[in-house]
Backbone as a printed PyTorch tensor [residue, N CA C, xyz], in Angstrom:
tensor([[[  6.0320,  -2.1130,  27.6000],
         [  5.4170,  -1.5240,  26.4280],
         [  4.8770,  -2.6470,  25.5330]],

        [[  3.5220,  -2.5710,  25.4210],
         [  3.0010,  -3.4760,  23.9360],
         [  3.9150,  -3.7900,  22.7030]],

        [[  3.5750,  -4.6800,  22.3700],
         [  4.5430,  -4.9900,  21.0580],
         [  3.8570,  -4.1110,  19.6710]],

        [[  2.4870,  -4.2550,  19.8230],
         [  1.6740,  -3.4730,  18.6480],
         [  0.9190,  -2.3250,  19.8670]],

        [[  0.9180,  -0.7420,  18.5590],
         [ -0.0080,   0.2980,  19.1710],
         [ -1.4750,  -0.4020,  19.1140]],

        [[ -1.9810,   1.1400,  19.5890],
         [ -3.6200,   0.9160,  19.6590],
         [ -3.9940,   0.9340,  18.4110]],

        [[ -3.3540,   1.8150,  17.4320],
         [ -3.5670,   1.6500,  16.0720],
         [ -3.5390,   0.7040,  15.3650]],

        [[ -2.4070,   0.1530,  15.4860],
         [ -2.2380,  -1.2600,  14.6320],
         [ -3.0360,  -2.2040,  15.0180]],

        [[ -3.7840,  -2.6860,  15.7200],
         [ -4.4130,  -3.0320,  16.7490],
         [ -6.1410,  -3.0090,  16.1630]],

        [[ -6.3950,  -1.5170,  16.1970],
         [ -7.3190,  -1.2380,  15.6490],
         [ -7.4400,  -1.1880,  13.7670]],

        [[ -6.5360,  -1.2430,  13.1370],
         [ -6.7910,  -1.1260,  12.0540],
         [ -6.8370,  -2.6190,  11.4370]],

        [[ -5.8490,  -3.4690,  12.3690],
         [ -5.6530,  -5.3190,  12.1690],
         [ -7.2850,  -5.6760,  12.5020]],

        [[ -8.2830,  -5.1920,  13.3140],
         [ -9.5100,  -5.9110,  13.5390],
         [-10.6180,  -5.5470,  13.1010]],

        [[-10.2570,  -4.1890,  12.6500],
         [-11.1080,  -3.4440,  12.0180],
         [-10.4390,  -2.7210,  10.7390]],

        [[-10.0150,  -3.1910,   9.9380],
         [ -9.6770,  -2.9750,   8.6480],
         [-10.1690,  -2.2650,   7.9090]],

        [[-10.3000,  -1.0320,   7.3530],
         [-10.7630,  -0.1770,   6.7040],
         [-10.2530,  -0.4880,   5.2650]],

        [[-11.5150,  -0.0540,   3.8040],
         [-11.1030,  -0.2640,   2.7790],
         [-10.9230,  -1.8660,   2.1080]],

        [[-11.5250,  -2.7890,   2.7300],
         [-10.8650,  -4.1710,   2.4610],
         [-12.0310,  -4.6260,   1.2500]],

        [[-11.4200,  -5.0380,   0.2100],
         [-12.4520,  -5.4000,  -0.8560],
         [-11.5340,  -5.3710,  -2.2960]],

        [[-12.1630,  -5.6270,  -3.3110],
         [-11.7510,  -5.5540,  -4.9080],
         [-12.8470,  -4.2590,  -5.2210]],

        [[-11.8350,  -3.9300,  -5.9890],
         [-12.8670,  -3.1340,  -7.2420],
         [-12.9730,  -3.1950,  -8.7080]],

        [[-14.1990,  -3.7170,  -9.3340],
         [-14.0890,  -4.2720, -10.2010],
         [-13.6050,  -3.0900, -11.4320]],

        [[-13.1130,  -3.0820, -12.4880],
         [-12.4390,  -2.5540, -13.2450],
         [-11.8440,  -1.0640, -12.7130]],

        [[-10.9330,  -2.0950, -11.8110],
         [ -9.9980,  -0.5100, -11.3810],
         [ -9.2900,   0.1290, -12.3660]],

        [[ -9.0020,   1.4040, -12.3870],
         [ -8.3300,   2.3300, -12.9620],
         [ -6.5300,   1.6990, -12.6490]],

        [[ -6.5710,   0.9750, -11.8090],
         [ -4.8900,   0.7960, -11.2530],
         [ -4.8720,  -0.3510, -10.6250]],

        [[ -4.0190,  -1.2920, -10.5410],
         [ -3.8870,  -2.8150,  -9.6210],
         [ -2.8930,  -2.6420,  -9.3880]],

        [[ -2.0680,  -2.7400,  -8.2040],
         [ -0.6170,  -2.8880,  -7.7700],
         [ -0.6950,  -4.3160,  -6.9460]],

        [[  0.2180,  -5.5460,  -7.0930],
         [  0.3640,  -6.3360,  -6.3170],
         [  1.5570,  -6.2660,  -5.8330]],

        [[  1.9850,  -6.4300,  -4.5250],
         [  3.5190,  -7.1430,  -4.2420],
         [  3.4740,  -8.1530,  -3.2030]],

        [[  4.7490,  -8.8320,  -3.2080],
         [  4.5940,  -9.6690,  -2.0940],
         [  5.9660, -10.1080,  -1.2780]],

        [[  6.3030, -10.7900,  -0.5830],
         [  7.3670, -10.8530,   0.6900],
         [  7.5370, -12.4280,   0.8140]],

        [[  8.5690, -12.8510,  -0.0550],
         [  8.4930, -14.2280,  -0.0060],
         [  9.2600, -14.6850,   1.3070]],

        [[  9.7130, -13.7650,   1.8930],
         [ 10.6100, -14.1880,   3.4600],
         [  9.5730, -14.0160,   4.3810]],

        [[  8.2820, -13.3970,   4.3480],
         [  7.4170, -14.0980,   5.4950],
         [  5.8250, -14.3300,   4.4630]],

        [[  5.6010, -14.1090,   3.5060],
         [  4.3240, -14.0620,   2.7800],
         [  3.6220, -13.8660,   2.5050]],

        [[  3.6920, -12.5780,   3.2090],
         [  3.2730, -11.5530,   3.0960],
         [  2.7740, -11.4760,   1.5480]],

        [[  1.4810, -10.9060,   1.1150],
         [  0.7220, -10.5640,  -0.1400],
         [ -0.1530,  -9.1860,  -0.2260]],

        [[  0.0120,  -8.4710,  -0.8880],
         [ -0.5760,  -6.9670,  -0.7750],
         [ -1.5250,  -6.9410,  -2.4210]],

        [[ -2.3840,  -6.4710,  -2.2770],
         [ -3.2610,  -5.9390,  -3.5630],
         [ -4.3130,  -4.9670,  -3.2310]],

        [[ -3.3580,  -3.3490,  -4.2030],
         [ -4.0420,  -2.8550,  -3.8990],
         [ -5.0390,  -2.0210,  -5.2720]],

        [[ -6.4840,  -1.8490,  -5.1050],
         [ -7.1720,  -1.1610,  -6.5390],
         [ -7.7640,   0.4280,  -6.1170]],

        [[ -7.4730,   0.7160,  -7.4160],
         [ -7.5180,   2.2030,  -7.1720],
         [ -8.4340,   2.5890,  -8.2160]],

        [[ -9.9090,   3.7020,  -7.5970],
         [-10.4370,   4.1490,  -8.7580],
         [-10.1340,   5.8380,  -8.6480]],

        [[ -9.3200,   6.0880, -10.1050],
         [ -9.0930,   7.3530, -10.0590],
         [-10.4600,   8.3670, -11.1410]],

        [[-10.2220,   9.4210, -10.7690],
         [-11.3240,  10.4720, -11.4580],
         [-10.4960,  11.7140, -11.0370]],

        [[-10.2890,  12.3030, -12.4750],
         [ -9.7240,  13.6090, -12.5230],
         [ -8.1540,  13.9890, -11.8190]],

        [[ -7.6800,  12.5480, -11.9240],
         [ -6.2190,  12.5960, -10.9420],
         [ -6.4170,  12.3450,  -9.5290]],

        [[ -7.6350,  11.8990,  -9.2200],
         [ -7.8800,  11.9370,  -7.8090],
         [ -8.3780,  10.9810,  -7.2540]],

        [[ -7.7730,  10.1550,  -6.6450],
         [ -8.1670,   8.8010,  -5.9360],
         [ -9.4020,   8.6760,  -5.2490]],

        [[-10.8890,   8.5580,  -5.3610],
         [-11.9490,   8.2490,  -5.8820],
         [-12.3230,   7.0830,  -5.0110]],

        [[-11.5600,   5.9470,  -4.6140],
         [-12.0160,   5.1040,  -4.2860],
         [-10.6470,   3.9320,  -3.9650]],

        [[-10.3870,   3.2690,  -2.8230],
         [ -9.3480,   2.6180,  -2.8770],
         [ -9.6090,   1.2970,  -2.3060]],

        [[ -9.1960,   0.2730,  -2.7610],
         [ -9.4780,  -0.8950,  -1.8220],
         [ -7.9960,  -2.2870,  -1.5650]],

        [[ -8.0010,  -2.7940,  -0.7020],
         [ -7.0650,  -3.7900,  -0.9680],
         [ -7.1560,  -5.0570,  -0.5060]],

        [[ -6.5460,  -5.8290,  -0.6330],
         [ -6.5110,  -7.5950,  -0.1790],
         [ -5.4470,  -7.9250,   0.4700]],

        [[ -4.8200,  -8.3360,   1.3800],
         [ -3.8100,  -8.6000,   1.7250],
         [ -3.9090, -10.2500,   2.2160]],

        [[ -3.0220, -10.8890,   2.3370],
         [ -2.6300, -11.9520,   2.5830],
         [ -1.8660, -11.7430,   3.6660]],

        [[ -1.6770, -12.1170,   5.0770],
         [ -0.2510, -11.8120,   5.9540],
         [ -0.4840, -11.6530,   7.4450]],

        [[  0.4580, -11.1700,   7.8900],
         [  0.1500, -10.8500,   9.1680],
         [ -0.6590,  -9.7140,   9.6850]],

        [[ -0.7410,  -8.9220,  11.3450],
         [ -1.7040,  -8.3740,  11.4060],
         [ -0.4160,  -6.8950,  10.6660]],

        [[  0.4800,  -6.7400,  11.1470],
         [  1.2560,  -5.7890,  10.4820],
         [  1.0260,  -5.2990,   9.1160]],

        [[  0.9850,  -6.2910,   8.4420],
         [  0.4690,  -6.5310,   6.9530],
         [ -0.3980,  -5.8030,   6.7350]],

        [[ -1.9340,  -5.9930,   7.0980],
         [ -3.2080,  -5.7690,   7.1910],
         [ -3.3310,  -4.5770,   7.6580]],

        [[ -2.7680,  -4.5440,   8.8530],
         [ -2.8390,  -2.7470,   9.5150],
         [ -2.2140,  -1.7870,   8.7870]],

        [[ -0.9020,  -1.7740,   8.1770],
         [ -0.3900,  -1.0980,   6.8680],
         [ -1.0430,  -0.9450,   5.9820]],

        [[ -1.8710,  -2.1190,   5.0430],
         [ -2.8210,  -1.6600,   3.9610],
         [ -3.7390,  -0.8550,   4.0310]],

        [[ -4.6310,  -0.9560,   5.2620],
         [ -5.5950,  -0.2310,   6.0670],
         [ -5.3100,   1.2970,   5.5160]],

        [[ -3.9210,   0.9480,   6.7850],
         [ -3.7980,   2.5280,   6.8230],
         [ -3.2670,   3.4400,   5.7730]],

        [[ -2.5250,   2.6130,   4.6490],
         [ -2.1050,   3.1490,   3.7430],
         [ -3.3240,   3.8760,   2.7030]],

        [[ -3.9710,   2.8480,   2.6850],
         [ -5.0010,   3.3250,   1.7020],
         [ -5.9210,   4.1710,   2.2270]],

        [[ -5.6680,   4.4240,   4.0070],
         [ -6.7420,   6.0030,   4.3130],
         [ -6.4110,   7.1480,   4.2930]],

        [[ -5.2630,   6.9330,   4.0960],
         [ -4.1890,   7.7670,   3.5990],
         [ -4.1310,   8.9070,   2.5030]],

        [[ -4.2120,   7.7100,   1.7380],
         [ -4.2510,   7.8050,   0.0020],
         [ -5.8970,   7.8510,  -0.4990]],

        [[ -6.8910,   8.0270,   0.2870],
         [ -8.4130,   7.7860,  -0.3590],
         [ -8.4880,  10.0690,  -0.4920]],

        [[ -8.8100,  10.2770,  -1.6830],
         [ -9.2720,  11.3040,  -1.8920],
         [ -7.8260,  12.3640,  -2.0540]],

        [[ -6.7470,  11.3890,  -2.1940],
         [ -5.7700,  12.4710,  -2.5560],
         [ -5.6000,  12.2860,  -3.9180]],

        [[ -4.3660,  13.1200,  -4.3350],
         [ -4.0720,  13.4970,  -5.8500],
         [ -3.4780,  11.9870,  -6.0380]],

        [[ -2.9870,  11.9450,  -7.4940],
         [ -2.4710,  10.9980,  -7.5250],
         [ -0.5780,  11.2340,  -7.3650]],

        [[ -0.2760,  12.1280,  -7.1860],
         [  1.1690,  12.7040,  -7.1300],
         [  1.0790,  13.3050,  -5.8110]],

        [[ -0.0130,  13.3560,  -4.6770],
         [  0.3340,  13.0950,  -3.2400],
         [  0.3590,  11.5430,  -3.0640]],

        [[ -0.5360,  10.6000,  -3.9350],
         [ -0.0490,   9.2090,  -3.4860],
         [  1.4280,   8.7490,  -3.2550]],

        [[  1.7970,   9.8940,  -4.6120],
         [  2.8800,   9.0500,  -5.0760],
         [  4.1790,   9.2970,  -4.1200]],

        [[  3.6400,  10.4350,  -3.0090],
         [  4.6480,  10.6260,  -2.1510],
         [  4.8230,   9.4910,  -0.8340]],

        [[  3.4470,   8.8750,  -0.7360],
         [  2.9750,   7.8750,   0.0150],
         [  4.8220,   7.4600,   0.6770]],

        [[  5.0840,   7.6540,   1.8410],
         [  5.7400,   6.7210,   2.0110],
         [  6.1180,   5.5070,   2.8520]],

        [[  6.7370,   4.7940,   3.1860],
         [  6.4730,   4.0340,   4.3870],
         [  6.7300,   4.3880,   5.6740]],

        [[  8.0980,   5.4220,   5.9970],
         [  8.1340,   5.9200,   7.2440],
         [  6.9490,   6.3760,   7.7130]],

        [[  5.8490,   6.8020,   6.5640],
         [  4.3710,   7.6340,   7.1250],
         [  4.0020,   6.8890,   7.3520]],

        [[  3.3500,   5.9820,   6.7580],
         [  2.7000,   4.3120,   6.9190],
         [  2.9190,   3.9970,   8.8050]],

        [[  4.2300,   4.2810,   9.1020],
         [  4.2350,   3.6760,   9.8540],
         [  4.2760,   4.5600,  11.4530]],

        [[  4.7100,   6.0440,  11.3350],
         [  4.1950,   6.8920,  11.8000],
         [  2.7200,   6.7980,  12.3000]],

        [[  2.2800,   6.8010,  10.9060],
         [  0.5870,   7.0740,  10.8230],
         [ -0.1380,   5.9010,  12.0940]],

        [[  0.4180,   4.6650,  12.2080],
         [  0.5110,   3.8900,  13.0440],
         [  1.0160,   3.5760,  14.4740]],

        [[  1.4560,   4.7540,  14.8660],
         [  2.4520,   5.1960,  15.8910],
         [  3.4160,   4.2370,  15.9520]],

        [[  3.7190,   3.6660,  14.7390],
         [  5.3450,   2.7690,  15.3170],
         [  4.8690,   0.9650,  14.6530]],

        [[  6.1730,   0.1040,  14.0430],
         [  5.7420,  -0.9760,  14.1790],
         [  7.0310,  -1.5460,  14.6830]],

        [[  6.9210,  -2.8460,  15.0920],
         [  8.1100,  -3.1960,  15.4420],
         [  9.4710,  -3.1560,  14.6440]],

        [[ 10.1730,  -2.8550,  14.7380],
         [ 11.5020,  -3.6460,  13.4750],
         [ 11.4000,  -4.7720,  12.1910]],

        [[ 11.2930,  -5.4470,  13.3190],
         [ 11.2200,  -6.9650,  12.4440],
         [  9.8660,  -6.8350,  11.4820]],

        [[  8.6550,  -6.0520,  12.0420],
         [  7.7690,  -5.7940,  10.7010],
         [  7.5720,  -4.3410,  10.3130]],

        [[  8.6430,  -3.8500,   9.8990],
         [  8.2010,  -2.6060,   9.1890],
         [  8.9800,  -2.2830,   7.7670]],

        [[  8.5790,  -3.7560,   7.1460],
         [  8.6470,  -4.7540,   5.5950],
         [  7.5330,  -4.4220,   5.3810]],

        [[  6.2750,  -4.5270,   6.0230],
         [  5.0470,  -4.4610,   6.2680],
         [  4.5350,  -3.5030,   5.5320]],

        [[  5.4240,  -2.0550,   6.2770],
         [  4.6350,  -0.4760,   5.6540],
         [  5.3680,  -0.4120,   4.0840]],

        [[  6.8350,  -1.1890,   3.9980],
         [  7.1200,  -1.0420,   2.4470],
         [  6.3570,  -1.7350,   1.5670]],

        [[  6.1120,  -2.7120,   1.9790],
         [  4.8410,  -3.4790,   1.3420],
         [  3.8950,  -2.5090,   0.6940]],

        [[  3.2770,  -1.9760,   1.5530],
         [  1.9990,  -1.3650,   1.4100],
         [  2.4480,  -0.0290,   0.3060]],

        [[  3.6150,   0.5280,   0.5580],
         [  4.1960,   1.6470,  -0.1030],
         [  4.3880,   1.1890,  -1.8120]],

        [[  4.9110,   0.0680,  -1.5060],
         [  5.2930,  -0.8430,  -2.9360],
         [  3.9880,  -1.0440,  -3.6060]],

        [[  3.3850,  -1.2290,  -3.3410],
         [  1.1890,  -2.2570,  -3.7470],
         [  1.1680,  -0.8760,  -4.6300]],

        [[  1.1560,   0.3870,  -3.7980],
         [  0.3030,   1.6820,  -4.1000],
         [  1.2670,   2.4390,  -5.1500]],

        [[  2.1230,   2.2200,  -5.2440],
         [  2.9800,   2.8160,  -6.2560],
         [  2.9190,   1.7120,  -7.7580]],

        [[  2.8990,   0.5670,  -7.2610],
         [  2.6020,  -0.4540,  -8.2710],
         [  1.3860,  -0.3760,  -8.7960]],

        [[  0.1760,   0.2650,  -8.1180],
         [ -1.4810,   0.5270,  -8.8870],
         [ -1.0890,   1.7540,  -9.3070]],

        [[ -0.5350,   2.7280,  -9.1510],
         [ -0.0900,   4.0640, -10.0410],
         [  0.9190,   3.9440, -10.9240]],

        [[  1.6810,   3.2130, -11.1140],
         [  2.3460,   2.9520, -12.5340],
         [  1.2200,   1.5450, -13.2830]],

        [[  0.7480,   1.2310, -12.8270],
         [ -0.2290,   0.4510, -13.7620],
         [ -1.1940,   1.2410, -14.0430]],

        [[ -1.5580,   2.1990, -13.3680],
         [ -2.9000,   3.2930, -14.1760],
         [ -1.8440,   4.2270, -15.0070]],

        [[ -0.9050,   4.3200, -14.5530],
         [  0.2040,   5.8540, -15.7200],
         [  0.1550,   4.6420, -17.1590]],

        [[  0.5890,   3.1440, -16.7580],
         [  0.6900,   2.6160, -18.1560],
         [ -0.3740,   2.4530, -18.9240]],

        [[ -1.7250,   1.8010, -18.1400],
         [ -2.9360,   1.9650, -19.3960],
         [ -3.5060,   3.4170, -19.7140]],

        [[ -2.8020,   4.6650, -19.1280],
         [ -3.1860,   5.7420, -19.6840],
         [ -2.1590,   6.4880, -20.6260]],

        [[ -1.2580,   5.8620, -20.6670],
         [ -0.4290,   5.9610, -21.6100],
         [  0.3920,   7.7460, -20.8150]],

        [[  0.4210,   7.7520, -19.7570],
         [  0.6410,   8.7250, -18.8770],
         [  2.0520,   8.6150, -18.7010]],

        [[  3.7570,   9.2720, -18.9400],
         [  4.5830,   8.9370, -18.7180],
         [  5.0640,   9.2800, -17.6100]],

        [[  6.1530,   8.8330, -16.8410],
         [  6.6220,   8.6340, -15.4280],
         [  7.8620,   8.4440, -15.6810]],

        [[  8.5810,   9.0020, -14.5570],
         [  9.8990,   8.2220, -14.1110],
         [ 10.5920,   6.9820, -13.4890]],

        [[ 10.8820,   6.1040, -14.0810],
         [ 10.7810,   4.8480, -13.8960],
         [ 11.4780,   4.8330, -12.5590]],

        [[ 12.4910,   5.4690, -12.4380],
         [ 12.9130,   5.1190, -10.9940],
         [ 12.4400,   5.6510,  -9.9680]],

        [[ 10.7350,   6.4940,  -9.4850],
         [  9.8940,   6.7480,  -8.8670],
         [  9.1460,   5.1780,  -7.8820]],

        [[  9.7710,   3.9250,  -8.8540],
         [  8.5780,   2.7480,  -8.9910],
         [  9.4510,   1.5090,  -8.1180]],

        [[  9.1150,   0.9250,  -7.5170],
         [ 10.3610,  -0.1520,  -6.8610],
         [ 10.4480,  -0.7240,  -8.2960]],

        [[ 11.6080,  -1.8280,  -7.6150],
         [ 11.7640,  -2.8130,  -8.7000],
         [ 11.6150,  -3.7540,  -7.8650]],

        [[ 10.5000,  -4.4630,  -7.8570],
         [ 10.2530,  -5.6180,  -7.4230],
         [ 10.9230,  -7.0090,  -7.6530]],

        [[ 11.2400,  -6.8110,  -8.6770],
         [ 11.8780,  -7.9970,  -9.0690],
         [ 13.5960,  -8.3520,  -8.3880]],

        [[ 13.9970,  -6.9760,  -8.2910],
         [ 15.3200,  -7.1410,  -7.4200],
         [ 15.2570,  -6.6310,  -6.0660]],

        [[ 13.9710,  -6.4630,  -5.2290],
         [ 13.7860,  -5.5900,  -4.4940],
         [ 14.5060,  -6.7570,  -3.1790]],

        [[ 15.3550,  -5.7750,  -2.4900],
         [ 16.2700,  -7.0190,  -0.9230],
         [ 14.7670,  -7.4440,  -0.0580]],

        [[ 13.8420,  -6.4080,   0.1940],
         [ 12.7330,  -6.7120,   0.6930],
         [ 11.8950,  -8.0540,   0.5040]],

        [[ 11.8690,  -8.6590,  -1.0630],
         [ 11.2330,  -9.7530,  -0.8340],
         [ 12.2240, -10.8990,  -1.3130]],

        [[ 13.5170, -10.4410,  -1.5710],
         [ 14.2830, -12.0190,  -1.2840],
         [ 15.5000, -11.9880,  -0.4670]]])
């Protein structure tokens, strides 16, 4: 059996969504200081509804194929189906990643929840804080 699907595969060489958007509605960054993974993802919302999504990643192809797919995911949904976004889907959606990278799909889960509490905060939109990782203590990146 391959180590990566056809998906991951295809979304690592052909990357869907890859770019900035200039005055996004939302920026989520995170990152993985145990392999270095770097995720950034921008979100343009309209009417609660994700409008437009793009991201940057730094990392491996795992990395890259997660952002991909996360954000095709998340292009044209609500912003409270984003927020269901999760990584087991991420990685589903991918038919599978290995073990050792499926940091990868939390990554990507973490970026997109991090550009939706940064659009809830400049809209002055309130949330439940424990909806949001905590990056800062998260086991994932130390």
């Amino acid at each position: 059996m391959a180590l990566y699907s056809e998906k991951v595969m295809d979304h690592f060489t052909n990357p869907r969504n890859v770019g900035v958007i200039e005055n996004a509605d939302g920026v989520g960054e995170v990152g993985n200081a145990k392999c270095g993974d770097i995720m950034k993802i921008y979100l343009k919302i309209e009417n609660e509804t994700i409008v437009d999504v793009k991201f940057e990643t730094f990392g491996c192809g795992s990395a890259i194929a997660s952002s991909s797919m996360a954000t095709e995911m998340i292009m044209g949904k609500s912003i409270h189906e984003a927020m269901a976004l999760t990584n087991k889907a991420v990685a589903e959606a991918l038919d599978g990643l290995p073990a050792h990278k499926l940091h990868c799909s939390v990554l990507a889960e973490e970026a997109i929840k991090n550009a939706l509490k940064d659009y809830f905060d400049k809209n002055n939109i309130p949330y439940d804080k424990n909806q949001f990782p905590d990056c800062a203590n998260c086991a994932h990146c130390h």
